[in-house]
N, C-alpha and C positions, 0 to 999 in steps of 0.2 A: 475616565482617568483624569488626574485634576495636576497641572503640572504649575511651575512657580509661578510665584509673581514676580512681572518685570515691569521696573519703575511703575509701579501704578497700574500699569494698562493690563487688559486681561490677552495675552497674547500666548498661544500656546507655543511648549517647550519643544525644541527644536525649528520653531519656524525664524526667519531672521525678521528685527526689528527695522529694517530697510522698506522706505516706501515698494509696493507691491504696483506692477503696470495690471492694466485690464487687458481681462482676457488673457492671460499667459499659462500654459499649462505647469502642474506642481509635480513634484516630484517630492516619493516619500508620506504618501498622504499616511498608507496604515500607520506608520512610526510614529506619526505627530500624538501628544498629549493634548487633550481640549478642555478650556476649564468648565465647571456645568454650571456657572452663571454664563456663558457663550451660550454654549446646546443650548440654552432658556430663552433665547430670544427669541427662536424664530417657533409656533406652536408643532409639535410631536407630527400632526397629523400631514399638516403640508411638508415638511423634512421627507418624512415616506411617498408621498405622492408624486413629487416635483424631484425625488432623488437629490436635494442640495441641503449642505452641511454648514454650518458657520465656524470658522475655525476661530478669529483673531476679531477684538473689535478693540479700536484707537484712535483716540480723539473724534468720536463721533461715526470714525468709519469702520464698517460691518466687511470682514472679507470672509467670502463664503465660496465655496467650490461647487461649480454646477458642469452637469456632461456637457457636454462635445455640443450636442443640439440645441442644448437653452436658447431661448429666446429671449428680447428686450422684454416682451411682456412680463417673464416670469422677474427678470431683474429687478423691474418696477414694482412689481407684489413684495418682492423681499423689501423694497427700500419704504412701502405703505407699511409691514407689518413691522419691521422695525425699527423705524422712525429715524433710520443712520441714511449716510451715502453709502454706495455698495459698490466692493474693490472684488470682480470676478477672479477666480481662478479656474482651471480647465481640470476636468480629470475623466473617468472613464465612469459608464453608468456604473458596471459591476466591482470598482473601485471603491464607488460612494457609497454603493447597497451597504458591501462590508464593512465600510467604517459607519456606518448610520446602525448596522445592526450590534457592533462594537459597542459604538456609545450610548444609545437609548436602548441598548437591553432590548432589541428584538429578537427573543428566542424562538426555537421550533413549539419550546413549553409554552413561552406565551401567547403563541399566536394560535396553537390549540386549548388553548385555554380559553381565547376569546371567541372563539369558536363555535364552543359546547359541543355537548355531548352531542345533541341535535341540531346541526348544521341547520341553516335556514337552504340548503340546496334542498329537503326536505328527503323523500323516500330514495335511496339508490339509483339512478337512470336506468334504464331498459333499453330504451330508443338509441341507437346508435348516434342519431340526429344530434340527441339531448347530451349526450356524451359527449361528443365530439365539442359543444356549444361549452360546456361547461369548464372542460380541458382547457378552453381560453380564455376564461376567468382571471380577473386578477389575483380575485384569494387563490384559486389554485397554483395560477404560474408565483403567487409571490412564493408560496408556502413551498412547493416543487425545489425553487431556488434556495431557499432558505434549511431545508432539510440537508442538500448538495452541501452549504458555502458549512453551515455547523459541523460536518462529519470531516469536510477538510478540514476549518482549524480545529478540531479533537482528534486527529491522524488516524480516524478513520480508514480503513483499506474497504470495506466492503459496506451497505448501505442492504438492510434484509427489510421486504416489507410483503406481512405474509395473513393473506385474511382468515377470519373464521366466522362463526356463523352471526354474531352480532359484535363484533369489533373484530379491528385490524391490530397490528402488531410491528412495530417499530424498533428496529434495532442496530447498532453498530460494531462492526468488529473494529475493536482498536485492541494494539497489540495481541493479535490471535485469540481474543476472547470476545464474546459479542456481549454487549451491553444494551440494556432495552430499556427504550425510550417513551415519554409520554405517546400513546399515536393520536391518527386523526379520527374526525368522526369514520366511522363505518358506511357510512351516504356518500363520503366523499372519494371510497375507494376506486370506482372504475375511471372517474374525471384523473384521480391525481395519477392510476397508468396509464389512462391515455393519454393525457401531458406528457411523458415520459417517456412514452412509444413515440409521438409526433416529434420531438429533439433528439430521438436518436434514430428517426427515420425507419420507424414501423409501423407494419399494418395496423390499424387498430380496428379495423372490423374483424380481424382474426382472434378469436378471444378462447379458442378449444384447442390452439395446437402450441405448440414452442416456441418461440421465436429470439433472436439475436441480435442487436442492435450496437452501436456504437454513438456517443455525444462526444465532443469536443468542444471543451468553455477554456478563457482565461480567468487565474485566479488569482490575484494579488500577483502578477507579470506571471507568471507559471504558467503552461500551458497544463492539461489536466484531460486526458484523457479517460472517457468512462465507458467501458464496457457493460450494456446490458443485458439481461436475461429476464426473460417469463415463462412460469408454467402454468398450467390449469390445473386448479383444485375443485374440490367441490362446491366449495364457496368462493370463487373467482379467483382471477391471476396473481398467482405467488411472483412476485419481483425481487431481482438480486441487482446492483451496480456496483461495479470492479470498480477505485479511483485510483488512476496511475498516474500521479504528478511527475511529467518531462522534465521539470529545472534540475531534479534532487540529483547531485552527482558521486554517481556510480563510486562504494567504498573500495578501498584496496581491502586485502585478505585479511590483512591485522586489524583493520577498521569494523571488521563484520565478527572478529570474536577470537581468529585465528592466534595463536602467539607465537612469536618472532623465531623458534626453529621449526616449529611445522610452516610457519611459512616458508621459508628458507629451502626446508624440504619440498613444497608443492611446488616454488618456483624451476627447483632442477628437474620435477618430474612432466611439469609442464613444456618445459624449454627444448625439450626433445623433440627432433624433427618430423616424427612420426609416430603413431602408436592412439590407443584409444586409454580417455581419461574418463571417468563416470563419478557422475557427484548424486548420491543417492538419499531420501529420505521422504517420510511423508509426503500428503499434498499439504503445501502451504509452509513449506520449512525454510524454505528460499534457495533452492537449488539452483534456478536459473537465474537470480539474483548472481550467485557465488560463481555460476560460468561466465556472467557480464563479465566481471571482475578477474577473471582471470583470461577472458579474451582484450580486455583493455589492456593485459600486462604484458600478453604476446603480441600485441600490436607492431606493424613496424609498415612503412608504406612500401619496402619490396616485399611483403606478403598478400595473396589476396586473400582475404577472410568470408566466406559466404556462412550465415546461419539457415535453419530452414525451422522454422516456430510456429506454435498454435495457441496464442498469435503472438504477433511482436511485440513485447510487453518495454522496451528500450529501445531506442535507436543510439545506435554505437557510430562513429564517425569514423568516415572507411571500413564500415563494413556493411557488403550486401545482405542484403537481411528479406527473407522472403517466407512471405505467411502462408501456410499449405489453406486449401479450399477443399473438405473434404466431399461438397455439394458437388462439387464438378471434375471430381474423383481423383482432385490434386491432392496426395497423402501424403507422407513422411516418406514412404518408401518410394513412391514416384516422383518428387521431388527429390531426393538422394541421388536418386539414380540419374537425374536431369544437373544436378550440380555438378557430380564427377565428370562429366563434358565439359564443364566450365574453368576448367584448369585450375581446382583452389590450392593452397596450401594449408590449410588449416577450415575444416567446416565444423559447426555447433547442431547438432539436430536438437532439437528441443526435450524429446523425449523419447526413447525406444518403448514404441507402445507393444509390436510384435515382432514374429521370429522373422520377416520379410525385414523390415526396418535393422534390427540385428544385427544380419546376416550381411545386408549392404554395407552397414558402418563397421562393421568387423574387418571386413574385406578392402574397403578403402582406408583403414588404419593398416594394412598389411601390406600395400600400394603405394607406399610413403606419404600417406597426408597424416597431419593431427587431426586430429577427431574427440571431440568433446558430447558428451550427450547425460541425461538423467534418467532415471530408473528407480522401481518404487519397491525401497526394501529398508528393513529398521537397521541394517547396520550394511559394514564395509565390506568384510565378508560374505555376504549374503548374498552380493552383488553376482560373484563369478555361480552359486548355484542356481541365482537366477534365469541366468543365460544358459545356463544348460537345461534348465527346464522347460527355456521355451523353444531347443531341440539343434543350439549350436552346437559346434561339436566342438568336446575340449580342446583339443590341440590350438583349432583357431583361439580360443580364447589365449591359452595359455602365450602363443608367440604373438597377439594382439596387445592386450589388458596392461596398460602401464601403472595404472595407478585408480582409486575409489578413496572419494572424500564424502564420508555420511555426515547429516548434521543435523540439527533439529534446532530450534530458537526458543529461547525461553527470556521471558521481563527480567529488566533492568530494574534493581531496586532503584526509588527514586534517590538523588542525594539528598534533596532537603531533608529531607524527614527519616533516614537511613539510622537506625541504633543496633546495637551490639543485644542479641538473644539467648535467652537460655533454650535450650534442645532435648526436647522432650524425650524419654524412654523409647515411647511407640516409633517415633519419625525417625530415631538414632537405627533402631532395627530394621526398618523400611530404607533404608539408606546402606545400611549396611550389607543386606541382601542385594539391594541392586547393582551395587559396587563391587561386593566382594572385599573389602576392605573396612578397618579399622575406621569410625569418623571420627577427626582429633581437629581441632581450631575452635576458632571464634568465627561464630555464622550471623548475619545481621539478616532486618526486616524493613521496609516501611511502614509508618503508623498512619499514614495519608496525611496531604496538605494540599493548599493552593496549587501546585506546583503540579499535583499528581492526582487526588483524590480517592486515590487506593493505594497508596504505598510504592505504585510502578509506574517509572516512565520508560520506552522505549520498548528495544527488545534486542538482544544479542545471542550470538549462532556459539552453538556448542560441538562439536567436531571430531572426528575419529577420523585420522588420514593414513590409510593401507596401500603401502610401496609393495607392487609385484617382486618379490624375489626370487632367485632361480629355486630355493627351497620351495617357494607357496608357486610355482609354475610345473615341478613335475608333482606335486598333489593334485595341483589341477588336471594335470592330464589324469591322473591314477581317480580322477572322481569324488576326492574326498568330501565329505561334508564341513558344512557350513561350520560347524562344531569346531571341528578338527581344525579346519586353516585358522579358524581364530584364537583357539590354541596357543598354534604357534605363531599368530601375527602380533599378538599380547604380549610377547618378551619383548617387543619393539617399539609397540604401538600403541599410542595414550588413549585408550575408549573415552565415546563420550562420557558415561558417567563419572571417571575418574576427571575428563576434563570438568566438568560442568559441578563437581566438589571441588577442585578447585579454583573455578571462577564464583564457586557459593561462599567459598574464607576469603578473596580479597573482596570481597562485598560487591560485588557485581549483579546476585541473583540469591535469588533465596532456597532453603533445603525444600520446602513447599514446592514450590515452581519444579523442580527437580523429579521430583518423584509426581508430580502432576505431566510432566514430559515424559517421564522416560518410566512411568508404568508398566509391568510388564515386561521389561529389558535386564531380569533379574540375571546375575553372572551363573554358567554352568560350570 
């Protein structure tokens, strides 16, 4: 990035023109613009090795940021290589990585690129020994980091790396779709999971069975949370890593997609002092997202708040929050039943997996606590024949069940690049079918840009929110079907599809995206 000229001097934008003390640490490095007659002083290859960046050079002096540890020697190689006096600045190693791979274009592409096809590691390791050895390589740990720090700034959620019989397979979920990437060689598969097992504190002679792990790095001040996974295939360990950035602060309702009377409405259905609330939809739709967010909202410090999750995927402030272990037979239902001694008023179980788990949060929404929990069904009604299928009995439900908010997340068309679309014949029928309605507006697209490079940035939650009423509580008791309450929960209540056409006219999301979510969820 190449920011102005000031008086002459090549000094990048945002740093101030105030003489600089040595050795003081910076603040703001990612943000700084550096011109690339600076980055050309010092040679590409020492900037990588030595981790130090040049940002500003002024009347002779070279000010360059080196970690925490540098030493005089290395000061003195900057001031031989580039023939300046040299004004240090302080900053963190994995600070400087990311702005060194920022501005000299160290990609994941280019670093397998340089690579080749045929790694100089040469045939696969065997030897545990050899593996292990290899694992602490610098190509592998840079590469390891470097695959990590690229998926965070691409917003990244998930990091899939999954072998076959002569190449491996690279890929990122961003925005709930996965994108694949150049990969590495095929040689370098067992070293770069064993890197990967070692930072999150796995076996890695264990290479036939499952294993679980956890990393914690910081990332541009963010703290960053990674959850691992390995499986065994035929052709060696399929690896997954969850990235759960701690800084990003928890949206309110209307933030996440919600609009301003359904929220209104979840706020009073919330606000109740007792009763069980369920926020239902796929895996990966952001259910437990949408309970953070509405435990932030019942917050109050004369409540106690206990969650019980698999695992803790936020930390909420003032609230206890405890990760079931189900190795050592800590579950959802034996932690439940270990909360309600703890005097709560309001607990979150993560998910009713079974009629045990159920049965408990049924009963202590009946006990006078709140009760929030998620549950895997495509809509809101679906929810109460779920719970009877796995063998509650209606009544409980019917004098428990306050409320079910389903939801599903579908891209954010970008705004740069956002135009107004014609709407094909086929896509108006497919749309029509799913909704049940008439499609009448102005629908938009992205056409991809810098911004975006496929037309979508982000992603927003789409919603169907079902208020128990004394009508849809004696159908409950009477058994009816899933059909039938939606029915009548439809004279009141906005389905996702008709939400998610209307967040397709104010240009939020596209008729695509729509019927790629909500396939299958045609109106009866």
């Amino acid at each position: 990035m190449i920011g102005p000229e000031s008086n002459g001097f090549d000094t990048p934008s945002g740093l101030s023109d105030a003489p600089l003390s040595r050795s003081v640490p910076i603040t703001g490095l990612s943000d700084l613009e550096i011109k690339a007659e600076v980055l050309g002083i010092l040679p590409v290859a020492f900037v990588q090795q030595h981790r130090v960046i040049p940002i500003a050079r002024r009347n002779g002096v070279l000010t360059v940021v080196v970690p925490h540890s540098a030493d005089s020697r290395l000061v003195d190689d900057i001031r031989l290589l580039s023939g300046c006096a040299v004004v240090e600045l302080l900053a963190s190693e994995a600070e400087i990585a990311e702005k060194i791979s920022e501005c000299y274009q160290v990609t994941v592409e280019k670093m397998i690129a340089d690579l080749g096809p045929n790694s100089s590691s040469g045939p696969e390791a065997k030897d545990l020994h050899d593996i292990e050895v290899m694992a602490n390589e610098p190509t592998v740990v840079n590469l390891v980091n470097l695959i990590i720090s690229t998926a965070l700034r691409e917003r990244a959620s998930d990091i899939h790396l999954l072998p076959f019989e002569n190449s491996l397979q690279l890929r990122y979920r961003i925005d709930g779709l996965l994108q694949e990437k150049p990969p590495p060689p095929k040689p370098l598969h067992a070293a770069l999971v064993s890197r990967i097992k070692i930072m999150a504190d796995m076996n890695i002679a264990e290479r036939f069975m499952p294993q679980d792990g956890h990393i914690q790095i910081n990332h541009r001040g963010a703290r960053v949370d990674i959850r691992v996974g390995t499986m065994p295939t035929i052709y060696g360990e399929s690896l997954v890593m969850r990235l759960l950035v701690k800084h990003e602060r928890l949206l309110r309702p209307q933030e996440l997609g919600l609009d301003a009377a359904r929220a209104d409405q979840l706020g009073l259905l919330v606000e109740k002092p007792h009763g069980l609330f369920l926020t239902t939809g796929p895996t990966g739709s952001g259910k437990t997202t949408t309970l953070y967010s509405i435990l932030q909202g019942v917050y109050a410090p004369e409540k106690k708040i206990l969650t019980i999750e698999d695992p803790v995927e936020y930390e909420l402030a003032g609230v206890a929050q405890i990760p079931v272990r189900p190795s050592r037979g800590f579950t959802f239902a034996t932690g439940l039943r270990a909360i309600l001694r703890q005097d709560p008023d309001v607990i979150m179980v993560g998910e009713i997996r079974d009629a045990e788990t159920a049965e408990i949060a049924i009963r202590a929404a009946l006990t006078g606590h709140q009760v929030f929990s998620t549950l895997h069904t495509n809509d809101a009604p679906s929810a109460v024949t779920r719970l009877i299928d796995m063998g509650i009995e209606p009544f409980l439900i019917s004098s428990s069940l306050e409320g079910v908010l389903a939801q599903r997340l579908v891209r954010r068309v970008c705004p740069s690049c956002r135009h107004p679309i014609q709407v094909s014949q086929i896509v108006r029928q497919k749309l029509e079918t799913l909704s049940g309605r008439t499609l009448v507006g102005q629908f938009f697209a992205g056409q991809g840009c810098d911004e975006c490079r496929n037309g979508y940035r982000g992603r927003v939650g789409i919603f169907e929110l079902l208020a128990i009423t004394s009508t849809l509580r004696e159908m409950i008791i009477q058994r009816r079907s899933a059909a039938e309450l939606k029915s009548v929960a439809r004279k009141s209540m906005v389905t996702m599809q008709e939400d998610a056409l209307r967040k397709a006219g104010e240009g939020e999301t596209t008729l695509d995206e729509i019927i790629r979510v909500c396939a299958g969820d045609a109106q009866e």
